[in-house]
N, C-alpha and C positions, 0 to 999 in steps of 0.2 A: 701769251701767258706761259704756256707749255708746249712741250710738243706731244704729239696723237697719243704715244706710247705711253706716257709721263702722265697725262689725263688717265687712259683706260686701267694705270696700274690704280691709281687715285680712286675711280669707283667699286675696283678689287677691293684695294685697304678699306674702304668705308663697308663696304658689305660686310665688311668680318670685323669690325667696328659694332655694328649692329649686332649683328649676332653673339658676342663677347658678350657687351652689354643687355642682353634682350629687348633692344630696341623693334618695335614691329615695322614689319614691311611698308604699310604705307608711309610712315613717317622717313623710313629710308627714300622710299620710291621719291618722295616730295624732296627730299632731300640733293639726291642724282639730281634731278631736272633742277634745281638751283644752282649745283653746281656748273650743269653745263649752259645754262643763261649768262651766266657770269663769266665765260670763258675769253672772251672778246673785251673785257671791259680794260681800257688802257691804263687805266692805274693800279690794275691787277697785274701787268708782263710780267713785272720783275718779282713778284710772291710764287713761293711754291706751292705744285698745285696741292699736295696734302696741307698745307696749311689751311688754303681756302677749302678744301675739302672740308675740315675740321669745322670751319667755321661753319658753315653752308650747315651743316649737320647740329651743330648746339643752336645754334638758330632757330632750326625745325625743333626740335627739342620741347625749348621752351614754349615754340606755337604750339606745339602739340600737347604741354600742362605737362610732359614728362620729365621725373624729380632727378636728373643725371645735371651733374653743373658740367662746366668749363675743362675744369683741372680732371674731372673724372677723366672725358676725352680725351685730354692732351694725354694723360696715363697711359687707354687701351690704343690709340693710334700711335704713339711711339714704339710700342711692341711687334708695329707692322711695319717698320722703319731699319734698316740695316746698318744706315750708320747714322743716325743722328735721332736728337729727343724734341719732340714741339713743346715748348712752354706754353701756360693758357694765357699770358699776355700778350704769345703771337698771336693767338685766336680773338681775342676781344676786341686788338686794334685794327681788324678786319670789318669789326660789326655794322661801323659806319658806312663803309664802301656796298658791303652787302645790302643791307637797308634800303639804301637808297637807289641802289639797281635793279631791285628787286618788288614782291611785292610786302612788303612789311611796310607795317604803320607804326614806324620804330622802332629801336630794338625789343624786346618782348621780356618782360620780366620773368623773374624764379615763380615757379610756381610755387614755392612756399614763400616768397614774397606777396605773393598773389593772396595765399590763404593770412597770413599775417593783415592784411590791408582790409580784406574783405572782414577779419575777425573782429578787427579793429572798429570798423565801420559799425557792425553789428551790436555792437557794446560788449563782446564775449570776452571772457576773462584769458591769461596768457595760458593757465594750464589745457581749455581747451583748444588753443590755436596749436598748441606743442600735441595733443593728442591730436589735431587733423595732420597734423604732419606725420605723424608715425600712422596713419591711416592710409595717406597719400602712396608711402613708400609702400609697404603692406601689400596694397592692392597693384601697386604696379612688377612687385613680384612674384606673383600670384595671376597676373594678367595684365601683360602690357598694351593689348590690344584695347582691352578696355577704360584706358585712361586715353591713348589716342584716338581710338574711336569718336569722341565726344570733338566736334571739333570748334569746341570755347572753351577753351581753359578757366575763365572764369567760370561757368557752369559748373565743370568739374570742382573747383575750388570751393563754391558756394555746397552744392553737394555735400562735398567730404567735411564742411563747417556745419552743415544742418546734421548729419548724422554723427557726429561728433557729439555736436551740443545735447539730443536724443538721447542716448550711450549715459551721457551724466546730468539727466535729470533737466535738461533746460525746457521746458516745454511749452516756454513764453517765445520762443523760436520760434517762426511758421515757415512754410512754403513761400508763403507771401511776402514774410519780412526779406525772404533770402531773395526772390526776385524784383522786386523791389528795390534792394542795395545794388542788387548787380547787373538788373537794365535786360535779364532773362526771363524765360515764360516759366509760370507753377509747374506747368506740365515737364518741365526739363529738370527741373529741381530734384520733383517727385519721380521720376525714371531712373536719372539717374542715382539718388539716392539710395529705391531700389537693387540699382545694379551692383553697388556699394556695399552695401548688405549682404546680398545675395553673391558675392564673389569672397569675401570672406567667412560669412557662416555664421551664421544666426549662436551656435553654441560658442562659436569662438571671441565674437564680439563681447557675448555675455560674464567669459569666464578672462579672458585675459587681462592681465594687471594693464598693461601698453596702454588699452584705452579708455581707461577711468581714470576718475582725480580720489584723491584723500577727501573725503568725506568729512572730515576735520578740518585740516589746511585749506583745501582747495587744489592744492599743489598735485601734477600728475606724478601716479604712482611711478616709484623708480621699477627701472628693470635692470635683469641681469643682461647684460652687453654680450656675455657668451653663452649664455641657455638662452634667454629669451629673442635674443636676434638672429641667433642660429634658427630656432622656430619658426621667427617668423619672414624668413627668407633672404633678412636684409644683407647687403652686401659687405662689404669687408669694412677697415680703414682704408682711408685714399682712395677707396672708390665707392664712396657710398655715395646711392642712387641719390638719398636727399641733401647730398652736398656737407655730409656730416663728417668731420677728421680728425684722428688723433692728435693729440697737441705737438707733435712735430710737424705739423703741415702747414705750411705757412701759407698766406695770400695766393688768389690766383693771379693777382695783377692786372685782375681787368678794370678797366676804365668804367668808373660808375659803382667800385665798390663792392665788387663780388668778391666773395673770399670765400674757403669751407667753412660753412656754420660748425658754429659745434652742436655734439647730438645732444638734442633734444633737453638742451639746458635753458633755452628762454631765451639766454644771452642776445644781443644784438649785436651780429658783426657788419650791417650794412650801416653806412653812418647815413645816410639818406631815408632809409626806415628807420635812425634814429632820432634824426629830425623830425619825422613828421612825427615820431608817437611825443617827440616834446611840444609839439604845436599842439599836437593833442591834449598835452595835459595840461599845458597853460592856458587851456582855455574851454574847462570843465568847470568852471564853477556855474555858468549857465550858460541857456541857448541865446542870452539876448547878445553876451558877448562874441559868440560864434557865428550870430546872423548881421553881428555889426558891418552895413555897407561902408560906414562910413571909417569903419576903423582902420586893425592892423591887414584887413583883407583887404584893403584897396576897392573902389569906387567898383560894384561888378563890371558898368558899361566901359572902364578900361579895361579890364582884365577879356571881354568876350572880344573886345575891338582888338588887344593887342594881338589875339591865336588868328582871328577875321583878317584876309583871307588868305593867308600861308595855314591852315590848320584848320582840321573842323572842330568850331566850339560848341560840343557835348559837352554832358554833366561832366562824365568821368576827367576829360580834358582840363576844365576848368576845377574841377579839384585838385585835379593832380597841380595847376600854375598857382593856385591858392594854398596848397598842400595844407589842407583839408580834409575833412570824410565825405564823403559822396554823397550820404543824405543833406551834409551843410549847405554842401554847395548846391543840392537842388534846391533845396528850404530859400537860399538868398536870391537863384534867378529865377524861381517860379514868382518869389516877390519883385524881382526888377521887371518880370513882364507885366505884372497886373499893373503896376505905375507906369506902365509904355513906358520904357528906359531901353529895354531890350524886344526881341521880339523872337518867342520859340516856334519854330514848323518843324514838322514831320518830314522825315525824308523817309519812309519806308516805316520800320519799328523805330529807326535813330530820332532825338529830339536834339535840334539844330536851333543854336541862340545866335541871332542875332543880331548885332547892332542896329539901334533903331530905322538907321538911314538904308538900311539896306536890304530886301525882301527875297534877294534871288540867290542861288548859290553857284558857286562858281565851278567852272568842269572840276579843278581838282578837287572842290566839297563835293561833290556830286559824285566823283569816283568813290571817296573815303563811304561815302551814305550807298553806294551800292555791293561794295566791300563789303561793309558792315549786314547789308540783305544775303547776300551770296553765304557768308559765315553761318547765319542764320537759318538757311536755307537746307545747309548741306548737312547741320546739326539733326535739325528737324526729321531729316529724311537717311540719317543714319548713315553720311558718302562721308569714302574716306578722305584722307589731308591731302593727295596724288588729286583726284577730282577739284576739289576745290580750289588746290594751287592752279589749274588749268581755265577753272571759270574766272577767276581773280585777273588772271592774265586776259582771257578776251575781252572783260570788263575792260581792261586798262588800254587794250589798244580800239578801241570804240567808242568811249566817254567823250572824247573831246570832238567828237564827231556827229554823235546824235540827242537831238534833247531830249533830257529826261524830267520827264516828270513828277513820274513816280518810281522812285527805286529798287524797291522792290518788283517789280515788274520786270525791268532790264535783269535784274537779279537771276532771276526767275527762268529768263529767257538762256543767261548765261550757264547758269547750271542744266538746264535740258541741253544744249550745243555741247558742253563737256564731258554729257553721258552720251551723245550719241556720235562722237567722234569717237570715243574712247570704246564704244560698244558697250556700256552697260546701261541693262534695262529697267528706266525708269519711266511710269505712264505718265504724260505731263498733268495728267488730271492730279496725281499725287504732291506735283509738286504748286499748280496753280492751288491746291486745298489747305499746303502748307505756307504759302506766302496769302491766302485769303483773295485773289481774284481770279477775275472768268477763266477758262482755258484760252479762248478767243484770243484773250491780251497776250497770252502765253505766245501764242503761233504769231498772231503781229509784230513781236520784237523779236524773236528767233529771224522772221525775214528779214529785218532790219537790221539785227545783227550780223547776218549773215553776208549779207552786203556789203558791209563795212569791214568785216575781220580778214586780214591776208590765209584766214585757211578756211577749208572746204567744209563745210558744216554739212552734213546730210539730211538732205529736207525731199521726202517724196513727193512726185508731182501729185497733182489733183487726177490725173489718168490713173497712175499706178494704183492710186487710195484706193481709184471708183472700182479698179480691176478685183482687189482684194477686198471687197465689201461686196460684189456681187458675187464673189465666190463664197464668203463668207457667210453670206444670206441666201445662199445656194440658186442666185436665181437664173434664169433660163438665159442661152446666147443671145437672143432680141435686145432684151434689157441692155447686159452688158456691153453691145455693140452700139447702143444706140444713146445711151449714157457716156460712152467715149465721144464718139461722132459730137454731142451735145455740146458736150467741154471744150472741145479742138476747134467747136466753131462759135463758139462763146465768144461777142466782144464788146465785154461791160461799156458802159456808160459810165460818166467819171465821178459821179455820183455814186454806182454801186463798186468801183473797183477795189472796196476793202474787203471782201470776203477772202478766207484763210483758203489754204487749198483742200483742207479735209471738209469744209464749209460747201467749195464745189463737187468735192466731190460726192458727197451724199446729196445735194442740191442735186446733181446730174443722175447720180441713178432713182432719185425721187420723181424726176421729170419724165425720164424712160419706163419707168414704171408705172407711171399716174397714165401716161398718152397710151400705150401699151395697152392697159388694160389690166394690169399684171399686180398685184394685191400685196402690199409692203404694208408690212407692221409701222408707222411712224416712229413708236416709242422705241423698238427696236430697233430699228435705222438709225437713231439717234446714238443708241445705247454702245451700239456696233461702231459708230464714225468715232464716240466722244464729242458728236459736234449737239450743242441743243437743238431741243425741236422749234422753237423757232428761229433759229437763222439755218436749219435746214430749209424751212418754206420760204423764207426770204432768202435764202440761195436759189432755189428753184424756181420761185417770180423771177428772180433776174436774167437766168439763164431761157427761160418763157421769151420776157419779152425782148432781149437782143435777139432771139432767131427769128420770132416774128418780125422784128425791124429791119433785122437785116435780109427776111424774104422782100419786104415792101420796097425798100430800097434799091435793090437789087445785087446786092453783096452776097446772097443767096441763090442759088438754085433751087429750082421747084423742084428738080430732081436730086440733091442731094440732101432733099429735106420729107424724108419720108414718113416720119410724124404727123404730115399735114394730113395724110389721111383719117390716120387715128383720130386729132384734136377737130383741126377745123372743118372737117366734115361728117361731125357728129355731135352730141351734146356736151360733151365731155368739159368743154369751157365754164359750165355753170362750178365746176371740181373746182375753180378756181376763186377766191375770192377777193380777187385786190383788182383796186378799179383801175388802177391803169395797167393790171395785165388784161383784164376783162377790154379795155381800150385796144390792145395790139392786138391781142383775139381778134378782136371786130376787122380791125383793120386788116389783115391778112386774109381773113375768110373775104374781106370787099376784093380785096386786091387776086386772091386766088379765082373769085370767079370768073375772070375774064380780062384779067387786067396782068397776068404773070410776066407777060413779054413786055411791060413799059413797067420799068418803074419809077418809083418817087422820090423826086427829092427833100432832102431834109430840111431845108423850110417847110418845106408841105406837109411836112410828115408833125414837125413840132406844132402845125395849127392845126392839125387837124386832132393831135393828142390834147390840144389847150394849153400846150406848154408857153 
């Protein structure tokens, strides 16, 4: 594609890209690392690498919900170019190539398309979609961190439409209508709404003309273009953040009909949001015309069969090939599932429709539905776009590899590997709390993952845990010598071989401590592993009776099993209560008393357990 120097000037340019525009770091960072994914890809040789820079960069952009168009870039990256100018229709005609080498789930709309679509959806009138817009920008010059912070664009969009609609009185608006329309939680709504609020200023929202309508009209209040936008941070002509330009500015030339909006006039320059608000309005007179299966929407069980399986059919999916609103389209396949026509499952929070005949999804649905968990995920827990473009990628080189069940879970697993390659400290209990399953699940698909993904994920052994929980729990050298000893001669049955290694390892200083003598809090030891109190004891049964079995057997030495004193020659077996470790108890104390030097084999061993 380029050569070494010709790249490293490319990530130069882009940083002072960023910085020009106040783009934030992590959106850059996420940025970098697309560009150099892409650097290999053979239908890229012959593009220059600031072009594809450019592109790699409005790409993130728009994941990121932030209001900079196309044309803005091609602007501040020609400035870093000595002898030539990038047009945005070199950049756009890139998008497809990127897309698809990458991890997007096509190219990523404006986010004031986003807000128009969602306004839309919502029943809200044009003057407050023109005030989320002049909110959007607002806030991202005022803090750009906190629009890519948020890492769902629609969230953001939803947000800045519920605080919008507030602002002028709509108070039929909820939380619930907003997440609802846009497939988000209340609690994201309401945060970041807050943060909305609260990054603008309570007196300023109240007193500025920008974000209220005409009380009359409806119409949003005009502003002064040079008092008022100078106030409120917004950037110039030709490079305004929200894609807004003086009437000398012509098209960007991108493919799909981006152009500079004009400011804050309503106007429609996308002719594809101009289509759909005519589909919209031809088909207001009512809902029975909107939910017509039979009409100008087409049969739904074509429309989910025709995205099945090149595409996952979601709501949003199937609105957008019906170009429709999003509640229509849920309104007509919640009715094509109750007539079993269709069939919806869950793939994590995603709701997946599909075709009657067909129940299972297929790796690349499967990847899209844990995509969609990981986004989810990394929102929830506040990680920046750099993190998340890295779990999206182990997703994608793993999926076709391991079945998934449940999405959210591998999700799960992906974003804990991406914090702990990358070093940042996230306790997985925070993140099993915000995908809503055990920790346990959590640790089982990080191994899993682990195994599968060509990089080194850092997973502590079950020793290391036991080391730093016995120091942690301050307890004496016996224990912690004797809890290592336990682990290293540990050899599950294939029955018990799913315990996690934090699972052993409090399992093992449970066991060196109970034989011991030595007085451990349970719920503390729990508290301290992260692991529960009971598959702590059922780590501990298990690690019991493999060494008992493997004394009888003779896989063990009497003498490297210095416990026996403690347990089996003394009461201390009654401390147990599961009948088939109270079963290898017995058995080892038979066998210890006179039988050490012959041991048993495992037929014998199985009928004499009942097995």
């Amino acid at each position: 594609m380029s050569s070494t120097p010709e790249r490293d000037n490319t990530e130069q340019q882009l940083s002072r890209v960023c910085e020009e525009l106040g783009i934030p770091e992590s959106t850059a960072q996420a940025a970098r690392e697309r560009f150099d994914r892409v650097r290999s890809v053979t239908v890229l040789e012959d593009k220059p690498a600031a072009v594809i820079g450019a592109a790699a960069l409005s790409l993130t952009c728009r994941e990121d919900g932030l209001p900079i168009t196309v044309a803005t870039i091609a602007d501040a990256w020609s400035t870093t170019l000595p002898d030539r100018r990038i047009e945005p229709d070199e950049i756009t005609s890139l998008f497809g190539v990127l897309t698809a080498n990458l991890d997007f789930q096509g190219t990523p709309p404006q986010p004031r398309a986003l807000i128009e679509r969602f306004g839309t959806d919502l029943g809200l009138p044009d003057g407050i979609i023109v005030v989320a817009n002049r909110i959007l920008v607002d806030v991202f010059t005022e803090d750009p961190e906190m629009i890519a912070e948020g890492t769902s664009p629609d969230g953001i969009a939803g947000s800045i439409l519920y605080l919008a609609a507030k602002l002028n009185g709509y108070d039929d608006i909820t939380e619930s209508d907003i997440s609802d329309t846009l497939g988000t939680g209340q609690f994201t709504v309401q945060n970041r709404s807050k943060k909305l609020h609260d990054t603008l200023g309570k007196e300023r929202l109240a007193n500025a003309d920008r974000y209220h309508l005409n009380p009359e009209t409806g119409a949003p209040k005009p502003v002064d273009s040079g008092t008022e936008s100078a106030e409120a941070g917004e950037p110039g002509p030709r490079a305004r953040a929200d894609g807004s330009a003086d009437s000398e500015s012509g098209p960007t030339g991108e493919a799909g009909g981006e152009a500079d909006e004009p400011a804050d006039s309503g106007e429609q320059s996308d002719p594809d949001q101009a289509q759909t608000e005519q589909v919209a309005d031809s088909n207001s007179d009512g809902e029975e015309v909107a939910l017509d299966l039979d009409g100008e929407y087409r049969d739904i069980r074509e429309v989910v069969g025709s995205l099945f399986p090149d595409a996952l059919p979601t709501t949003e999916h199937v609105a957008e090939e019906l170009d429709v609103p999003t509640t229509t389209a849920r309104s007509a396949l919640e009715r094509a599932d109750a007539d079993d026509e269709i069939e919806g499952k869950e793939a994590g929070s995603t709701v997946v429709w599909l075709p009657g005949d067909r129940t299972d999804l297929t790796p690349d649905l499967t990847e899209d539905a844990v995509q969609n968990e990981v986004d989810e995920l990394a929102e929830a827990l506040g990680l920046d776009a750099s993190l998340r473009v890295f779990a999206r990628g182990l997703v994608s080189d793993a999926v076709d590899t391991l079945s998934v069940e449940n999405a959210d879970e591998m999700a799960g697993a992906a974003v804990l590997a991406a914090c702990r390659i990358q070093d940042i400290e996230v306790e997985p209990g925070e993140i099993a709390a915000a995908g809503e399953f055990e920790v346990r699940v959590l640790y089982t698909w990080l191994d899993k993952l682990a195994e599968t993904v060509d990089v080194d994920v850092p997973r502590p052994s079950p020793a290391t845990l036991a080391e730093d929980l016995a120091e942690s729990l301050e307890l004496d050298e016996g224990v912690r010598t004797e809890g290592l000893r336990a682990i290293e001669q540990y050899d599950p049955e294939e029955s018990d071989s799913g315990y996690t290694a934090r699972e052993l390892a409090a399992g093992g200083i449970f066991f060196a401590a109970t034989v011991g003598g030595v007085s451990v809090d349970l719920d503390e030891l729990s508290a301290e592993s992260g692991v529960d109190v009971q598959y702590v004891t059922d780590a501990m049964h298990s690690i019991l009776t493999s060494l008992c079995l493997g004394l009888v057997g003779g896989d063990l030495d009497y003498d490297e099993t210095p416990w026996t004193a403690d347990l089996l020659e003394s009461d201390l077996s009654g401390d147990f209560g599961d009948d088939e470790v109270e079963t290898a108890i017995a058995l080892a104390k038979t066998h210890v008393a006179g039988r050490e030097g012959q041991p048993v084999d495992e037929a014998t061993i199985d009928v004499l357990r009942g097995s």
